[in-house]
SERO-4910 file (N, C-alpha, C, O; in steps of 0.05 Angstrom, whole numbers):
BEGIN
 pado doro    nc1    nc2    nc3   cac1   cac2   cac3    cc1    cc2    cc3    oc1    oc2    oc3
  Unk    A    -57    -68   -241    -77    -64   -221    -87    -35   -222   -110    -28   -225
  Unk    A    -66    -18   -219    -72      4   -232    -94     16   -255   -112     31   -246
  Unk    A    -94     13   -271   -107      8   -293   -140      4   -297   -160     16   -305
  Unk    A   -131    -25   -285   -154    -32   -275   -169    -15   -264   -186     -3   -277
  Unk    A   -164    -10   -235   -175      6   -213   -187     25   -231   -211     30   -228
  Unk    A   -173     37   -250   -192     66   -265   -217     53   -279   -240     59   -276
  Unk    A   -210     37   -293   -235     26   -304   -261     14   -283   -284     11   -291
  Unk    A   -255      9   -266   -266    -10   -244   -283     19   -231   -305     20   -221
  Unk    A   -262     43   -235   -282     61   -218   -294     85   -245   -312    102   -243
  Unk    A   -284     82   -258   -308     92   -279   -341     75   -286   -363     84   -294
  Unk    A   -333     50   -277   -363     38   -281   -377     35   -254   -396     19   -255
  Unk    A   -375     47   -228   -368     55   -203   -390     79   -207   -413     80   -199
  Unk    A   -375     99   -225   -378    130   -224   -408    132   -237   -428    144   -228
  Unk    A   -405    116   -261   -437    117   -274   -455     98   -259   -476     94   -270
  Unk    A   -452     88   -239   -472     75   -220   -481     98   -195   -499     95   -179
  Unk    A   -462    120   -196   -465    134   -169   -444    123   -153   -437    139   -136
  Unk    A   -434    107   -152   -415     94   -129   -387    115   -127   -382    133   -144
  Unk    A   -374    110   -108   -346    128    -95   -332    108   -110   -336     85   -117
  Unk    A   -312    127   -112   -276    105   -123   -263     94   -100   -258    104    -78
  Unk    A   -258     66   -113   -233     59    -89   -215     57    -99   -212     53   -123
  Unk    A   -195     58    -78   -167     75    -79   -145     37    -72   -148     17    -59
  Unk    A   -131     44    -84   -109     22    -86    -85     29    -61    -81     53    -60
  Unk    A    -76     19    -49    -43     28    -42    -27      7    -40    -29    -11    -23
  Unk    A     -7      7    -63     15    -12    -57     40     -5    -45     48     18    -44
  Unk    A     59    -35    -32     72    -34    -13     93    -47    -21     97    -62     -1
  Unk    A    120    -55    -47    136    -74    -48    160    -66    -37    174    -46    -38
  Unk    A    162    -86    -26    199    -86    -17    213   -116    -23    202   -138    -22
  Unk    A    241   -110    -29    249   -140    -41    271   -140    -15    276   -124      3
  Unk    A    282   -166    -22    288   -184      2    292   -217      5    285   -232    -14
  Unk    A    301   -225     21    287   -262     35    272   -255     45    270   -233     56
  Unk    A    257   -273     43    238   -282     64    246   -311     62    265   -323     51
  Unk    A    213   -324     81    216   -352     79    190   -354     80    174   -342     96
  Unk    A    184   -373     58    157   -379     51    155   -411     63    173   -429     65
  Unk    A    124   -410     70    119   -448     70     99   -443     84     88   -422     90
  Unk    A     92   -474     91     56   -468    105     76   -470    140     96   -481    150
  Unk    A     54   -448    146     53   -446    166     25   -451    191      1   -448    187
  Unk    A     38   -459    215     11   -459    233     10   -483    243     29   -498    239
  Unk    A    -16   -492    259    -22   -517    274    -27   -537    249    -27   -530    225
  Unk    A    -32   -566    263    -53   -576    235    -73   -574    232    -86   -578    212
  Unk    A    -84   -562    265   -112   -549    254   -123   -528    241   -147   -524    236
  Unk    A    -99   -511    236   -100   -490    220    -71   -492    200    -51   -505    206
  Unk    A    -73   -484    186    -49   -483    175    -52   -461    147    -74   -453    140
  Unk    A    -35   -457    138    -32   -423    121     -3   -420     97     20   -414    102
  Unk    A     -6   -421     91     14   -418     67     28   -386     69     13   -370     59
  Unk    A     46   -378     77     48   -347     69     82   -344     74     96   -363     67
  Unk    A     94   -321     85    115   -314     73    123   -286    105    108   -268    115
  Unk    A    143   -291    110    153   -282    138    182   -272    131    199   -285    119
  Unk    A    183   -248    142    209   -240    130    213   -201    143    194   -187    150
  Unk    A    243   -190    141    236   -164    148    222   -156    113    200   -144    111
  Unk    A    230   -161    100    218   -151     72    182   -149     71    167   -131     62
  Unk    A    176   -168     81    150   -183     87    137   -150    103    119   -136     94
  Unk    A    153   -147    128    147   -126    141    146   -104    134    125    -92    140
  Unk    A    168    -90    117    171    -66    106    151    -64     79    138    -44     72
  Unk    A    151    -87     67    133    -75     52     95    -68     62     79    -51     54
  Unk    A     93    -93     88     71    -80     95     64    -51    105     42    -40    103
  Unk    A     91    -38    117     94     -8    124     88      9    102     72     28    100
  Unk    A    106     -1     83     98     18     57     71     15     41     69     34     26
  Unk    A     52      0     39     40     -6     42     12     13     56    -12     16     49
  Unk    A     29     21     82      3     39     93     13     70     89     -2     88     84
  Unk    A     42     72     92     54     92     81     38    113     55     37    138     55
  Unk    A     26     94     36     20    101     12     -6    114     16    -17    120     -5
  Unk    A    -22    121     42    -45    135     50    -30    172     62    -39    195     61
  Unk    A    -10    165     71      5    188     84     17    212     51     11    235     45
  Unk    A     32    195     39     39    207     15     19    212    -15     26    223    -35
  Unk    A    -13    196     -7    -42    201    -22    -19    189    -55    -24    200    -77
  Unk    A      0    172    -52      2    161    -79     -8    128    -83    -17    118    -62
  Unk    A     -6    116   -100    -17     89   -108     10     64   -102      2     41    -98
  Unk    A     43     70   -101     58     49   -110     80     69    -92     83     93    -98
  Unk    A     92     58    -70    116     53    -56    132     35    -60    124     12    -62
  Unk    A    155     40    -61    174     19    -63    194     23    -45    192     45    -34
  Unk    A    215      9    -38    243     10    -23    256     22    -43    248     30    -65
  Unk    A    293     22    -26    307     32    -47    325      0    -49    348      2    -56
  Unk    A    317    -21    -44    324    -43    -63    308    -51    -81    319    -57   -102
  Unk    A    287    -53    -80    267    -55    -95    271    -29   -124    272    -41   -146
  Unk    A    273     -5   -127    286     16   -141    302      6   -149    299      4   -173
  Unk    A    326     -4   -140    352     -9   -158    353    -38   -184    366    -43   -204
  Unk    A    328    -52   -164    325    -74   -177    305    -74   -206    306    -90   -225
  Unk    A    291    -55   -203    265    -50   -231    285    -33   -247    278    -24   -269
  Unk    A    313    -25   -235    324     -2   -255    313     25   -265    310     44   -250
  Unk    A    307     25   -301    294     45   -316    273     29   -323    261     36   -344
  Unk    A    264      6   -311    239      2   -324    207     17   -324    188     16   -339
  Unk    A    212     29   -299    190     45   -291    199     72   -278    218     78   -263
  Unk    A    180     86   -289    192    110   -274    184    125   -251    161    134   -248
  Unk    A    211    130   -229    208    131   -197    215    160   -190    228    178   -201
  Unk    A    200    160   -165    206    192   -155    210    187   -121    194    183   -103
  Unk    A    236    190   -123    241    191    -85    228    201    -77    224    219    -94
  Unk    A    212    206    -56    195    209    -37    209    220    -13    203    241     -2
  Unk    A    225    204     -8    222    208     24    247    192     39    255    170     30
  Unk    A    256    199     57    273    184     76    266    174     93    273    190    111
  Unk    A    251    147    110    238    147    136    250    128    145    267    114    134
  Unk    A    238    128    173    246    103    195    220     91    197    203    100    212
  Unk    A    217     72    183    185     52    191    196     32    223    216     22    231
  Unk    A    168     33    230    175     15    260    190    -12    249    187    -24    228
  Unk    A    208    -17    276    216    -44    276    248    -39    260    264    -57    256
  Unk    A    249    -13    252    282    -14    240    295     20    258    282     39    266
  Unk    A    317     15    258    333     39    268    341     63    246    339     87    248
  Unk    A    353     48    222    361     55    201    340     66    191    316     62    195
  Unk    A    352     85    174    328    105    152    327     91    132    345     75    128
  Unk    A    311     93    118    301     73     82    295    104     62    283    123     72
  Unk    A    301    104     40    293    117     17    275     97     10    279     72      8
  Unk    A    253    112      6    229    111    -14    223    119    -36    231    141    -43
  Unk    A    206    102    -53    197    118    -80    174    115    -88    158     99    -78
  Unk    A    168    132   -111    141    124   -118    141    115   -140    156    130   -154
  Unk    A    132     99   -151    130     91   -181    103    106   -191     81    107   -179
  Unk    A    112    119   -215    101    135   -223     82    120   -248     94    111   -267
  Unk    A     52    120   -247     44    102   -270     25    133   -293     26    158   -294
  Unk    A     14    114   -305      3    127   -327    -29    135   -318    -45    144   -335
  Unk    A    -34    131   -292    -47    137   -278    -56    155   -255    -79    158   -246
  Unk    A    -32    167   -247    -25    185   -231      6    195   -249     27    184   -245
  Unk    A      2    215   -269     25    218   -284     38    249   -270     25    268   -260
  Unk    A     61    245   -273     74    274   -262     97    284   -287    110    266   -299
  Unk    A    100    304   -292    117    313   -313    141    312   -305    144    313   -280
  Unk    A    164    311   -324    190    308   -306    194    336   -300    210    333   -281
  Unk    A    192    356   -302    195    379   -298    182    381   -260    192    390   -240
  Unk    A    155    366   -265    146    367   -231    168    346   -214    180    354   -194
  Unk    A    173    322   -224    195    304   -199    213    317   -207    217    327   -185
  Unk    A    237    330   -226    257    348   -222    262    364   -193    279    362   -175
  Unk    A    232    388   -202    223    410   -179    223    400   -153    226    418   -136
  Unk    A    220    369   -143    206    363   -120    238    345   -106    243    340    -82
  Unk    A    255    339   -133    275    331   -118    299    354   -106    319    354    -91
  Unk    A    282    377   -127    312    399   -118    298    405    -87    310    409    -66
  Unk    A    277    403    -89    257    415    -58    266    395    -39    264    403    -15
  Unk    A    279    363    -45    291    349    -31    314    353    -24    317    358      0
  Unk    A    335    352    -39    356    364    -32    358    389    -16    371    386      4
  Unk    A    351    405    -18    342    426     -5    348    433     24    364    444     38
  Unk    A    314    413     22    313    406     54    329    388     75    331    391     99
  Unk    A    346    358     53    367    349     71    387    365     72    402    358     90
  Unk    A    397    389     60    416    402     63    412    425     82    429    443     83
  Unk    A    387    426     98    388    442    115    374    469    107    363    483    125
  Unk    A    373    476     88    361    496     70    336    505     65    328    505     41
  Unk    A    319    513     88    292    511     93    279    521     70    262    508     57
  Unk    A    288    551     64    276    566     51    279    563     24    261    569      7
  Unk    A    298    556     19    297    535    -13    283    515    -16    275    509    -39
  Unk    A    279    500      3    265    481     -3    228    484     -2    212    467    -10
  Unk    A    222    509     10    203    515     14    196    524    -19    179    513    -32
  Unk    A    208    541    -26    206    547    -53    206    528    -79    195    534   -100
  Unk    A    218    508    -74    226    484    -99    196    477    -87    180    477   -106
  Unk    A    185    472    -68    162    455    -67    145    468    -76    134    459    -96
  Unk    A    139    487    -69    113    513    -71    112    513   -108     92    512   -121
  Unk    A    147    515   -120    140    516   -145    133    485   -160    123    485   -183
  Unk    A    138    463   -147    127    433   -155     99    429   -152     85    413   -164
  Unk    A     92    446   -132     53    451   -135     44    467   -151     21    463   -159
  Unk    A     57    487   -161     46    493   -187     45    474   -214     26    474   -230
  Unk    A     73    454   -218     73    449   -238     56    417   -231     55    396   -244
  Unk    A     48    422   -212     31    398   -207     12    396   -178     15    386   -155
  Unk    A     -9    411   -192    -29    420   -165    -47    394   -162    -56    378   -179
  Unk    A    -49    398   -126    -56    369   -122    -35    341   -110    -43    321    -98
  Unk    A     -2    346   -118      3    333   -109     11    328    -92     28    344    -85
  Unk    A      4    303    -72     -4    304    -40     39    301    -28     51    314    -11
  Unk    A     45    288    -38     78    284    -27     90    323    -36    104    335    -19
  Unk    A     84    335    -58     98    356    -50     85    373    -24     99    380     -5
  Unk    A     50    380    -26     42    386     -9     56    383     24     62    399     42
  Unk    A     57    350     20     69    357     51    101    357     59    111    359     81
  Unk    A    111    355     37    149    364     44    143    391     47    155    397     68
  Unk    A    127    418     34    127    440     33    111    451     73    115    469     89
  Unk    A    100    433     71     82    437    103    110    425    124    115    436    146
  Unk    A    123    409    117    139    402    134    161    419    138    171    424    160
  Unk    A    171    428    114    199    460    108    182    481    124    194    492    142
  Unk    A    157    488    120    152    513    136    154    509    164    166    527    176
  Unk    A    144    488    179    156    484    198    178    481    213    183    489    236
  Unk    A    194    466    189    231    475    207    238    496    190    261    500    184
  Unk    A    221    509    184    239    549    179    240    559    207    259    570    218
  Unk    A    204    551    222    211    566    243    215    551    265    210    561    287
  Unk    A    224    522    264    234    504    284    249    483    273    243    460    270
  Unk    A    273    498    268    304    483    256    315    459    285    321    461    309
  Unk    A    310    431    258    317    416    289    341    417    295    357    433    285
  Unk    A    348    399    314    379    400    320    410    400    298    407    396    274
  Unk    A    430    402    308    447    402    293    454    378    273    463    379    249
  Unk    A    448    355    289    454    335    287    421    309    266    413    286    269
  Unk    A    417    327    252    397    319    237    397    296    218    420    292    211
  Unk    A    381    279    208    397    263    189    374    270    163    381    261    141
  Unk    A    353    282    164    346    283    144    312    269    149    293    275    135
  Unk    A    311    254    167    286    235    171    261    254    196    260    261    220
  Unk    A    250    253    177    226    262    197    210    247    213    190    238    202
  Unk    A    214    243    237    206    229    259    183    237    270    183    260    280
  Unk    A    155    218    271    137    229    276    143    230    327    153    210    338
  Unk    A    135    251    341    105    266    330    105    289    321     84    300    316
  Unk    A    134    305    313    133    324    303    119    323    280    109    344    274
  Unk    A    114    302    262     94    304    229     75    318    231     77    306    252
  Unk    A     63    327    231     34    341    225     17    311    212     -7    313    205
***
């Protein structure tokens, strides 16, 4: 789909037209599929927390300006077939628990490993409490990759707890409304 999308907006581009933008959302799981509904309506589809989370991630993928979110079951399950860049730790509505995220990284939005290296030490970093390192691993992952919107905003989010360190008792998840 990916792929596509570039071609789809290169012939877009020589018409004058704007690009549109993709965002995917997978998360693996049960669900339960079957038709659903009245008999006067009725629907075929698929209900499930997986069902849910991936719709989160899904909109997620406008916050982090990348194309492909995944869970971290979903991650464990594609293996080394594609290659992923943690993102992020969050709490999407409707769960208590934090989720690791990733991004699948395509040939379309390409990042050098030298930039997801830089952006995971800027992760570590920052779950370890370590503002000002992490401020720096980011600041240097926008150089080696200007433009990209997930280091951009871990680096906006470190400058913030430099000068508003949350509590002791942190877990690493940034809880919006503090987000910017």
């Amino acid at each position: 789909m990916s792929a596509m999308l570039v071609a789809i907006n290169a012939r877009r581009a020589a018409r004058g037209g704007i690009d549109l933008r993709l965002g995917v959302g997978i998360a693996s799981g049960e669900v339960v599929a079957g038709t659903i509904g009245s008999p006067k309506r009725m629907d075929y589809t698929v209900i499930g927390d997986s069902v849910n989370l991936a719709s989160r991630l899904e909109k997620i993928t406008k916050t982090y300006g990348v194309g492909i979110v995944i869970c971290e079951d979903t991650a464990r399950a594609v293996g080394g077939a594609h290659r992923l860049r943690e993102l992020d730790t969050i709490r999407v509505r409707g769960r208590t628990q934090p989720s690791k995220i990733f991004q699948v990284v395509t040939a379309e939005a390409p990042l050098s490993q030298a930039a997801i290296a830089t952006y995971a030490e800027g992760r570590t970093a920052m779950a370890e409490g370590r503002w000002a390192d992490a401020v720096a691993a980011f600041e240097a992952a926008l150089v080696l990759a200007p433009g990209d919107r997930p280091a951009a905003l871990m680096l906006e989010r470190c400058r913030i707890l430099v000068g508003e360190p949350p509590a002791t008792d942190w877990d690493g998840v940034w809880d919006s409304p503090r987000a910017a």
